[in-house]
VOGU-3710 file (C-alpha; in Angstrom, 3 decimals, decimal comma):
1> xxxxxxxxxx> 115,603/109,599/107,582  115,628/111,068/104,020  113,535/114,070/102,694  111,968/111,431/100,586  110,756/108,689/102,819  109,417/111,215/105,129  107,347/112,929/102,726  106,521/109,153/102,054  105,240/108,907/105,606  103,797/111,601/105,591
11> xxxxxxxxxx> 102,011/111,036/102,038  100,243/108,073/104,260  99,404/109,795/107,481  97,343/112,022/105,412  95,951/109,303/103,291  94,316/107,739/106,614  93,195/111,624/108,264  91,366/111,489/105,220  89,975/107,611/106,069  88,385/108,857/109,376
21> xxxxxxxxxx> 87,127/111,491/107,805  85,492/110,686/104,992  83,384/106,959/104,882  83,735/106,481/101,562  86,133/108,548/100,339  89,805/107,173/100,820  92,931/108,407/99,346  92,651/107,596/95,758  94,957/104,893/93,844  94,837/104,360/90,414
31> xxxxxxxxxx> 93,490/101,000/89,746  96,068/98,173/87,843  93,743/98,236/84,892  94,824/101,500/83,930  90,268/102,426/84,371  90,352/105,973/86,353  87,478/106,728/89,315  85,142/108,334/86,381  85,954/105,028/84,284  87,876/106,193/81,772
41> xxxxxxxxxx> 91,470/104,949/80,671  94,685/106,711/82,179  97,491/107,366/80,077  99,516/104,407/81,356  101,235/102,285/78,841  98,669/99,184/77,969  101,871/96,823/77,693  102,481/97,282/81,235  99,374/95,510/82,206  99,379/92,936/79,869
51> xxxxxxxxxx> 98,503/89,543/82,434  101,520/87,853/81,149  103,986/90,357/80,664  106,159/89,616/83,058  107,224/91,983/85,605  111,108/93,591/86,532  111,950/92,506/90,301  112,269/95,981/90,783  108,868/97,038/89,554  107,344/94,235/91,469
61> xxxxxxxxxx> 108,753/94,932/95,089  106,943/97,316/96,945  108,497/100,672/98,172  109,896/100,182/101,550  108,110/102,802/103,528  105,020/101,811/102,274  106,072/97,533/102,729  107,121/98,225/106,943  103,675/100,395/107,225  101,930/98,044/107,103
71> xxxxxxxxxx> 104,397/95,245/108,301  102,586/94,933/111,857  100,717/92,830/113,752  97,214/94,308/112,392  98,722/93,439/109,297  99,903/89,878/109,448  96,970/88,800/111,401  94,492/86,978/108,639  91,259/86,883/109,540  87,714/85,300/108,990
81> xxxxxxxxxx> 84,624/87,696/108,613  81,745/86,516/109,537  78,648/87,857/107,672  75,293/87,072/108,649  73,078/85,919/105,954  75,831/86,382/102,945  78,724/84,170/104,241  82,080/83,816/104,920  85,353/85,553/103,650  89,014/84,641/104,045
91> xxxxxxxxxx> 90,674/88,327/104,171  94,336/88,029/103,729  95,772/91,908/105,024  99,332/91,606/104,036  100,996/93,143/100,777  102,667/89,814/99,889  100,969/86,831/100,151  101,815/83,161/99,987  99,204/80,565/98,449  99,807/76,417/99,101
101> xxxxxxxxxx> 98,357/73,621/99,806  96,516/73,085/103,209  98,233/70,581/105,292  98,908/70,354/108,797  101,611/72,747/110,658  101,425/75,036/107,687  101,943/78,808/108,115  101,173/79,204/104,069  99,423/82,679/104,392  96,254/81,479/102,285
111> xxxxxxxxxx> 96,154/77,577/102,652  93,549/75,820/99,640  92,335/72,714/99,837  93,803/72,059/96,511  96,462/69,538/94,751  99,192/71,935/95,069  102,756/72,479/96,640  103,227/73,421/100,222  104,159/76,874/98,407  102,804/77,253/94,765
121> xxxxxxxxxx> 102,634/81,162/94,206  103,116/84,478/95,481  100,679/87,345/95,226  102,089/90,503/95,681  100,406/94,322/95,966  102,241/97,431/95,368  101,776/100,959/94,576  100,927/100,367/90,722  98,841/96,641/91,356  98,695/93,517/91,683
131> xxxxxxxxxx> 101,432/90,858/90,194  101,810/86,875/90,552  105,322/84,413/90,803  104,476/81,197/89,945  106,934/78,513/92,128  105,039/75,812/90,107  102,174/75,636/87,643  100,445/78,543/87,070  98,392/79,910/84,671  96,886/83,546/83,943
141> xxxxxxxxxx> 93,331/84,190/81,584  94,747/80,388/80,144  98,307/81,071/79,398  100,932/79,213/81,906  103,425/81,752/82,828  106,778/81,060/83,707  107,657/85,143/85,861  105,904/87,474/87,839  103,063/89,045/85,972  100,435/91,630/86,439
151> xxxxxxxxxx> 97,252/90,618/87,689  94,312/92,814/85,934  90,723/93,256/86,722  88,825/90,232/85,721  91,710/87,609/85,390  91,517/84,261/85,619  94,437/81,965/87,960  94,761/78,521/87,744  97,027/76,903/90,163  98,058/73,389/89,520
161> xxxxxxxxxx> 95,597/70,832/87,490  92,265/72,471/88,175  91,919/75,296/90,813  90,369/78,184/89,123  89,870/81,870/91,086  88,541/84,869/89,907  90,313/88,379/90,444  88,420/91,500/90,474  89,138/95,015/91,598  85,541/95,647/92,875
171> xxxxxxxxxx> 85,608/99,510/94,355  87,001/102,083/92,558  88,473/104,031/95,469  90,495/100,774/97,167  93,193/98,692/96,406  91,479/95,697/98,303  91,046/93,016/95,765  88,796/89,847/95,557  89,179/86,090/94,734  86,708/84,118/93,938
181> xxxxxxxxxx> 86,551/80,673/93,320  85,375/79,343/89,622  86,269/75,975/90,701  84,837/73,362/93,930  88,000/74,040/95,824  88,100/76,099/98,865  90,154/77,570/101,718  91,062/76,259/104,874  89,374/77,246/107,023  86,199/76,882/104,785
191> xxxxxxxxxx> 85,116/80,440/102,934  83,371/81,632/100,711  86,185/84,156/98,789  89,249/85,676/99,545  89,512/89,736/100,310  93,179/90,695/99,501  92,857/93,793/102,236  94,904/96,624/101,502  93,689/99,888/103,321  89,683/99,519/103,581
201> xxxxxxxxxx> 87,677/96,737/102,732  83,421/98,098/101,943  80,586/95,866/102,874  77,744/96,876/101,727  74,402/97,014/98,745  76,429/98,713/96,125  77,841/96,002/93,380  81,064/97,616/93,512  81,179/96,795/97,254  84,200/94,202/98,259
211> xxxxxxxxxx> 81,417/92,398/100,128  78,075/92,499/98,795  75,052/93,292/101,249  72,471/93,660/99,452  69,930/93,737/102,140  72,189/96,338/104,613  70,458/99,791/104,545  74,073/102,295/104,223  77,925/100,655/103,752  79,799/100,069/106,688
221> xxxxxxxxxx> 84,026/100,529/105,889  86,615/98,183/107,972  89,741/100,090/107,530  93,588/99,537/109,205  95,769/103,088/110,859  98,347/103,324/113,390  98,383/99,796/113,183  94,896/99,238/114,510  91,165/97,794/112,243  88,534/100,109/112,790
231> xxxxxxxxxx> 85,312/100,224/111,785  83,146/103,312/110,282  79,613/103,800/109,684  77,352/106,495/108,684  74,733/105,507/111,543  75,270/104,365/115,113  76,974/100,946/115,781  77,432/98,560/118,197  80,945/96,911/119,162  80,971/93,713/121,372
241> xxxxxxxxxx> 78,516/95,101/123,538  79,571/99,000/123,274  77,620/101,753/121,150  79,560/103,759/119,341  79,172/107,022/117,377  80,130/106,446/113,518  83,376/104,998/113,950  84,711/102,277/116,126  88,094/100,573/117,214  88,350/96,690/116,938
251> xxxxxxxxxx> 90,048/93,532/118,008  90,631/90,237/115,927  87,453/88,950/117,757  84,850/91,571/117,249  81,317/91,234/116,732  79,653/94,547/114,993  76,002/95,152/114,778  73,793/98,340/113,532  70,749/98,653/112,201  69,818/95,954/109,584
261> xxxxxxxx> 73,086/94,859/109,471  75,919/92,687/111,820  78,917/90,798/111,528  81,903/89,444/113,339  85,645/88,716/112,517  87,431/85,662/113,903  91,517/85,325/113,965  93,039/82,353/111,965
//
């Protein structure tokens, strides 16, 4: 093993000491917009993350210590969670992800009911963002693009004639991103948005939450290590039938509850 992909390894070992921890307070990564924590602008070059500046293969794969991290079964396994009274969210855990149409047999990672290709695009997350391939039509913010490109905060996809999603950045302190859907369509199983989960995804009242609660009384942070989801609160919770002390291991079926708040996550 080389001096550098062990201080790689051990780069992320601290990142998720720091997880369990810390609720709310995750390692930081600069977000592809360039915007630091405070909101300010980083010193990164602007052309960079230009939506349709297409992207180097080299820039766009993701560093291989960080790509087999997360390359387990926690990570492949995509999810539905189950939110009482806000709704229903595709969450997609995996750093590269492939979007088609929904038909039977599939095993497109995010299947949309959609007049697409079996395999239209690829979404792909790596230390610096979020990029796109288009493998047919595809267009960023309105312009079809023809290579991988960044994906910023805010950007508009369209895939094929008229399926439109939203991508946002929401938290400051995650790399988790959001799609929402502008247009009718929707995924299969039905949902209500897509939650591109890198290291923690944040439910909660705070806008900037991935998942919007605005009636929960604190945030509650799903987050992945050693493999494993686990779930962190700042009060007591309660895991398929077993109270638990601030943080709490869980399966691909759990059901969480606290006070004011519950939920439940269901493997696809």
């Amino acid at each position: 093993m080389t001096q550098g992909r062990r201080r790689g390894i051990g780069l992320a070992t601290d990142w998720w000491n720091a997880v369990s921890r810390n609720l709310l307070a995750p390692f930081w990564r600069p977000r592809a917009d360039g915007a630091n924590e405070d909101g300010t602008r980083g010193a990164r070059n602007a052309r960079m993350f230009d939506s349709t500046h297409p992207v180097s293969s080299q820039s766009a794969d993701c560093v291989p210590w960080i790509r087999n991290a997360v390359n387990n079964a926690a990570a492949k396994s995509r999810l539905l969670l189950w939110v009482d009274a806000v709704g229903g969210f595709f969450v997609c855990p995996g750093n590269e992800i492939h979007l088609g149409q929904a038909v039977p047999d599939s095993t497109i990672d995010l299947p949309l009911l959609a007049d697409l290709s079996r395999h239209h695009a690829t979404i792909r997350r790596d230390e610096e963002g979020y990029t796109i391939e288009p493998l047919r039509d595809v267009r960023l913010n309105h312009e079809r693009i023809t290579a991988t490109s960044w994906i910023n905060d805010g950007s508009l996809i369209e895939l094929g004639p008229a399926l439109r999603m939203r991508f946002t950045r929401p938290h400051p302190l995650s790399a988790t991103a959001r799609l929402d859907f502008v247009s009718h369509h929707r995924t299969q199983p039905s949902s209500s948005a897509v939650l591109l989960m890198a290291d923690t995804c944040i439910l909660g009242p705070s806008a900037q939450n991935h998942v919007v609660c605005r009636e929960w009384p604190h945030d509650v942070v799903l987050h992945r290590q050693h493999g494993g989801l686990y779930c962190t609160s700042a009060a007591q919770l309660e895991v398929d039938g077993t109270r638990h002390r601030g943080r709490a291991p869980l399966n691909m079926h759990s059901h969480v509850a606290g006070e004011g708040f519950s939920f439940s996550l269901e493997e696809i």
